[in-house]
N, C-alpha and C positions, 0 to 999 in steps of 0.2 A: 504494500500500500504506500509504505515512506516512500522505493523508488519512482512510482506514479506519479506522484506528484511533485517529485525533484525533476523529474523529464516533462511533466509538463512547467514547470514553474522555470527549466530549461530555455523549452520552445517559448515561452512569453517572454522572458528579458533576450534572449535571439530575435523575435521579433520586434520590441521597444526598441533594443538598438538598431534594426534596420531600418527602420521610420525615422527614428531619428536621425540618420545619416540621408533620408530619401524623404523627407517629409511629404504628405499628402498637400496636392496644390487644389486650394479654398474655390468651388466657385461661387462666381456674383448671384446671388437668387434672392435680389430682394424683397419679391413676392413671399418668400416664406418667412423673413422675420415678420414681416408684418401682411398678416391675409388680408386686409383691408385694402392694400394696395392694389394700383391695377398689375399684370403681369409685366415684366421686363421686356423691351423690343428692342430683337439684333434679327435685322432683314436687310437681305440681298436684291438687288435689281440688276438685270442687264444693261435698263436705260435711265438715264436721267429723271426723263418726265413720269417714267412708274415712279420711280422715287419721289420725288415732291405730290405726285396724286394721292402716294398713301400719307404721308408726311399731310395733308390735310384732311384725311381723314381721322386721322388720332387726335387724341384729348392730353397725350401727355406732352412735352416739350422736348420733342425730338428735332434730329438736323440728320441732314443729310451731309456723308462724306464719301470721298471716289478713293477706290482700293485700286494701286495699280498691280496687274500681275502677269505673268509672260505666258502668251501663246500666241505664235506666231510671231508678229511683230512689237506684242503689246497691247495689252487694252486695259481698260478701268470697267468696275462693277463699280456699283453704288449701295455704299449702307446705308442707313436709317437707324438711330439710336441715340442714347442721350449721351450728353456731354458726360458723367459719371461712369457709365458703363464703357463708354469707347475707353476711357482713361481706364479705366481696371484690367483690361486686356493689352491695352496698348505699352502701358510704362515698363513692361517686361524686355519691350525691343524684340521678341523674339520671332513671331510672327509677322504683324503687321509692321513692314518695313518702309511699304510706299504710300503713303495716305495722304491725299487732302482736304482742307475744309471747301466743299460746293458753298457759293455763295452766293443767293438768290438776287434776283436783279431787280428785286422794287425789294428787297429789307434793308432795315436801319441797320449801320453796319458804322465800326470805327474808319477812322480817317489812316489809310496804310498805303506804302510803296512796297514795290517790287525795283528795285537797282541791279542793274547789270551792266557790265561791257568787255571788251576781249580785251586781254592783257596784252597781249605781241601787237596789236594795232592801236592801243594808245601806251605807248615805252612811259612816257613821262606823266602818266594820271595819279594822280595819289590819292585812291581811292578812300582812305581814312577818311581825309581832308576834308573831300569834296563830299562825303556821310556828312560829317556835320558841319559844312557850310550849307546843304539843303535844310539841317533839322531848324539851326538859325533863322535861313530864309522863313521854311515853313511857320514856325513857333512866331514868328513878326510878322507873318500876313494874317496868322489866327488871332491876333493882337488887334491889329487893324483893323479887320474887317468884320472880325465877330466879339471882341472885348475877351478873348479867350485865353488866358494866361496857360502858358506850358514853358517847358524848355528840355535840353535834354534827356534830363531823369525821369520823363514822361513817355519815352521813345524807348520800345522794346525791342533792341540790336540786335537781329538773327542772321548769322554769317553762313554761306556754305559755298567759298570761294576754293578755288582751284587754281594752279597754276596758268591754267590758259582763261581763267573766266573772273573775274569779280564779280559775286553777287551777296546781297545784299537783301532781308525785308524788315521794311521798319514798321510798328503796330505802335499808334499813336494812344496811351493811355489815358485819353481825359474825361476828369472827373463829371458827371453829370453832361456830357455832354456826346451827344454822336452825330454824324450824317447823312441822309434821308434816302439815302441808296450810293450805288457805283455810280450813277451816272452822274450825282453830285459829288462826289471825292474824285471823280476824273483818272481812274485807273483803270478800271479795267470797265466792259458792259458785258449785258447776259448774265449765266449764272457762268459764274468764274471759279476755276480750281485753284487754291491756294493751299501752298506747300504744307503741312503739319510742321511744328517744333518737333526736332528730333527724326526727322523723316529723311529721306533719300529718294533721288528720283532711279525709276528701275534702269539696272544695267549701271547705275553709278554709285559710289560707296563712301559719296559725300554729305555728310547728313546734315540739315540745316540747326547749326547751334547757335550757343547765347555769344553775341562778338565780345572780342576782347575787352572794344572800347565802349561797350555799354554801361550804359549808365543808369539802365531802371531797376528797381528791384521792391518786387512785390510785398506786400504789406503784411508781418508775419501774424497766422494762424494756429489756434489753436486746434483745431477742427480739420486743417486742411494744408498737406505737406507741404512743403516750399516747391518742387519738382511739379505737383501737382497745380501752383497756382503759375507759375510762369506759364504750364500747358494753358490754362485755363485763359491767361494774358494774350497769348498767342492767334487765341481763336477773334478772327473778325466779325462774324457776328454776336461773338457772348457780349450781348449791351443789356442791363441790369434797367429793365422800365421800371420810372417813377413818377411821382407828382411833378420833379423837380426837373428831369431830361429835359436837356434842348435838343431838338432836331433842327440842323444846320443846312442850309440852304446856298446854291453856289451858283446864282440866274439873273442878280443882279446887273444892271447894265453898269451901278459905279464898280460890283466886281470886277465885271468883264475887262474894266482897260488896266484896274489894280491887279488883275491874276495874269495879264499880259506883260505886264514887269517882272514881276516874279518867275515868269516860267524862262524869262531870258534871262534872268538871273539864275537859275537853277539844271538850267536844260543840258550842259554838257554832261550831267550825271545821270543822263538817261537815253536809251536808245529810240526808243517812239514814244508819242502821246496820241490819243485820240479822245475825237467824239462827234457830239450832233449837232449841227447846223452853224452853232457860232464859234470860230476858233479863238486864237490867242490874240490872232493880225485880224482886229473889225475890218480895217481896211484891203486888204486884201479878198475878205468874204465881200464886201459890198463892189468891188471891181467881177469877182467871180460871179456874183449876180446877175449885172447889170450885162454879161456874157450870154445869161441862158435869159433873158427877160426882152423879146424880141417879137414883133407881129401878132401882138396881144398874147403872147404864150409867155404865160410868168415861170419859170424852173424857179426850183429852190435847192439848196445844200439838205442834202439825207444825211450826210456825216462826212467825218475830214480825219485825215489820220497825217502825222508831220510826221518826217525821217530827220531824226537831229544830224545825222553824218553828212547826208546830203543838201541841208537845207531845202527840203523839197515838201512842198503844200496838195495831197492829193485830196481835190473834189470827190465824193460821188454825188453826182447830180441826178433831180428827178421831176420830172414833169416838162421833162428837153431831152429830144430826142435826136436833133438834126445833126448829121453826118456830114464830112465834105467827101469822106470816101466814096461814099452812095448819090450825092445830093441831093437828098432827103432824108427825110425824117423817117428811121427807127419805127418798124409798127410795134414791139412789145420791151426793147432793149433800151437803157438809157444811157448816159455819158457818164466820162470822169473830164476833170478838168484837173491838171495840172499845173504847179507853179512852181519855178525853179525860184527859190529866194538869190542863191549863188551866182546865177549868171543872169538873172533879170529878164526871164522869160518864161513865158508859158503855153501851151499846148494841149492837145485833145486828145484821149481814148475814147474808146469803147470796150464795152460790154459787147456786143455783138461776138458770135461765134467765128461767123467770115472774116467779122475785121480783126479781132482776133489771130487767128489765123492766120492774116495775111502781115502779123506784125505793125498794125497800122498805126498811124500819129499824126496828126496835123506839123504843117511846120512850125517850130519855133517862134514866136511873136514879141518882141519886148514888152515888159508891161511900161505902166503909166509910168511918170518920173512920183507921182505922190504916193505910188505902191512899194515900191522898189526899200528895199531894206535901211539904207545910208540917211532917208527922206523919214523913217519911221523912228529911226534912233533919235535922228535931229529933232523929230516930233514930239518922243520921247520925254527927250531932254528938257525941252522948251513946256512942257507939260508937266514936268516936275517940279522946275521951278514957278510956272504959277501956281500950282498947286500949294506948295511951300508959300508963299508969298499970301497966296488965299488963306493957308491956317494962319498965319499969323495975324492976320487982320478979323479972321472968325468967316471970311466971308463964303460961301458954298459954290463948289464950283459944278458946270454942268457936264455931265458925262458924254462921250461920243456915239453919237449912234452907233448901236450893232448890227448883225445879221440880220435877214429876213427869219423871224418867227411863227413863219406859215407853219402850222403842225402837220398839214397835211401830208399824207406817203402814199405812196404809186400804189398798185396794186398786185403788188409782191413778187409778181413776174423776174423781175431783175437777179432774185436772188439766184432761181438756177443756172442763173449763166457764171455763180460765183463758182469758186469749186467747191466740193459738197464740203458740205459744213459739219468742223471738226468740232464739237463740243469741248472736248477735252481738253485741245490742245494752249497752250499758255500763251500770249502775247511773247514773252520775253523770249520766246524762242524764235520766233519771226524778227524781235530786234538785233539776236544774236545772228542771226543768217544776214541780217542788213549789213553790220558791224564786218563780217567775215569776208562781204562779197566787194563793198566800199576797200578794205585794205589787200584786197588784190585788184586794184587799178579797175575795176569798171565804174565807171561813172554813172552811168543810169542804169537804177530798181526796174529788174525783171518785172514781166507782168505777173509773175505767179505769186511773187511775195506782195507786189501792191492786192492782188486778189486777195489771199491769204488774210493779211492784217485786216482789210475793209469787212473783209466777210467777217472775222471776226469782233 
């Protein structure tokens, strides 16, 4: 009987030591501490839009994020889960290795960049630097134009640079306050994939961490690890509604000529900008207008994407059709209009598949001398100083006309003549192919990458 129970009393400290050396891994079921709750949701989708369908179906406060994983070339799945559960799987590293946050294209969302550029094509960039010469810039136009106090220590520095690439995402932390979508922070449009902290993109074994030279550091918790709230920092849309939230707004006409300063002051640390209808240069929109506004047919600007390497302004136009290759007018296809800020010219594509095809372009044309780059600085100038001159005397000065803000958009046709559209795929990868294609001596942007960015 004694030996019985010494072999088993054996086999139990054998096995306490094996556990203990192999411990059992805990899973998340927060339905069972508490039955009250609704059940926990970690759901897969092929596509996008299933995700955000179920994503409004639910009651709990779930988000969607894109899984990248390899077959074939690569693709993304889409989860749906809450920000707590993703973190309980995720902080492991073991598994999900490629994740980003989807970010829907009408939510309230923090004010963040994406920075990149190729290192062997700019020798002399110092990319540190010119980080926080933008946070400066940024932190004094949110001063400006919104009374919004920040500065660096508000700016959560996430590095995953490489020897051939600088890159950079900065997630602006402020307090009580966020921006009413992408299309008001002006970085990306659509629902945008943005990198996770701690993540890597597939096939690469760089994972986006906290930069050297950061400066924010999250407010400690009792309740909630330090690892855990930098994630938590990380995420662009975790904005905390309250009584007290401002939603920021970026449509002003006094913004428009004060964020046109700004983006010349800031724009070598970045490879594209885009968006809708009004750019940076009013003056150049209201020349690009007054292009397609002819024989009672008014066109208007659909959207404008700038290549900083190039200094090149691409139109896509809509509600103008007319061709010189054909001479006539497009039955279903629209225009782009191009503008060389560089060499003081501008010129015509298409969308058309033939014209396409055939490579085509209107000739070169100079623009106006009041368009031309050297005529806007000087404009600039002389514009700063009344401005100046005005604050000091208190007196209000009046802003310059912008864009046409016709809302109106064609009837959708246009897009399939784009190339199919890549949900997925990121901006900053199309400014990286600008950046690559610029420093091996070609001068002028393929049509595949003006495609590309526009559709996107």
């Amino acid at each position: 009987m004694n030996r019985k129970w010494e072999e088993k009393l054996k086999q139990i400290e054998e096995r306490a030591s094996h556990y203990k050396r192999k411990p059992l891994c805990s899973v998340y079921r927060p339905s069972l501490s508490r039955p009250e709750q609704p059940p926990s949701i970690w759901k897969l989708f092929r596509r996008q839009t299933e995700a955000f369908n179920f994503v409004k179906s639910c009651k709990q406060d779930v988000h969607v994020f894109a899984l990248e994983y390899k077959m074939g070339d690569g693709q993304r799945i889409y989860l749906v889960t809450t920000y707590a559960q993703l973190w309980f799987y995720y902080k492991s590293r073991k598994n999900l290795l490629h994740c980003y946050e989807v970010i829907p294209e009408n939510a309230v969302c923090k004010l963040y960049f994406d920075l990149e550029f190729n290192k062997p094509a700019n020798p002399g960039a110092d990319g540190k630097k010119m980080v926080a010469l933008l946070i400066e810039h940024v932190c004094r136009a949110l001063q400006d134009l919104y009374s919004v106090r920040c500065s660096a220590e508000d700016v959560f520095n996430l590095d995953s640079s490489t020897d051939e690439k600088f890159s950079r995402h900065l997630i602006f932390q402020l307090h009580d306050v966020a921006f009413k979508d992408n299309i008001h922070v002006g970085v990306y449009t659509r629902n945008r994939n943005f990198r996770l902290y701690k993540s890597s993109k597939l096939g690469k074994h760089v994972a986006l961490e906290i930069a050297e030279d950061n400066k924010f550091f999250p407010k400690q918790s009792k309740t909630i690890p330090e690892e855990n709230q930098y994630f938590l920092s990380s995420l662009v849309c975790n904005v905390r509604f309250s009584d007290t939230l401002r939603i920021l707004t970026c449509d002003t006409p006094q913004n428009k000529r004060k964020r046109m300063k700004h983006f010349n002051s800031t724009s070598p640390s970045v490879g594209t900008i885009e968006g809708f209808q009004c750019s940076p240069y009013p003056e150049v929109d209201q020349f690009v207008l007054s292009l397609v506004t002819k024989n009672d047919i008014k066109g208007g600007i659909r959207r404008w994407s700038y290549f900083f390497p190039e200094q090149l302004l691409v139109y896509d136009i809509f509600k103008y059709r007319w061709c010189e290759n054909i001479g006539r007018a497009h039955k279903s296809n629209n225009i782009m209009i191009l503008v060389d800020l560089k060499n003081e010219v501008w010129y015509q594509k298409c969308h058309d598949p033939i014209c396409k095809a055939e490579n085509f372009k209107t000739d070169c044309l100079p623009l106006p001398a009041e368009v031309c780059l050297l005529f806007l600085l000087k404009e600039e100038e002389e514009f700063t100083t009344e401005e100046t001159r005005n604050n000091e005397t208190t007196s209000p000065h009046k802003p310059s006309p912008g864009a046409s803000s016709d809302p109106g958009w064609d009837n959708g046709m246009d897009d399939a003549c784009f190339l199919e559209a890549t949900e997925d795929a990121e901006l900053a990868e199309a400014a990286e192919s600008s950046l690559l294609r610029h420093s091996s001596g070609v001068d002028e942007i393929p049509d595949d990458l003006i495609m590309e960015v526009l559709q996107e």
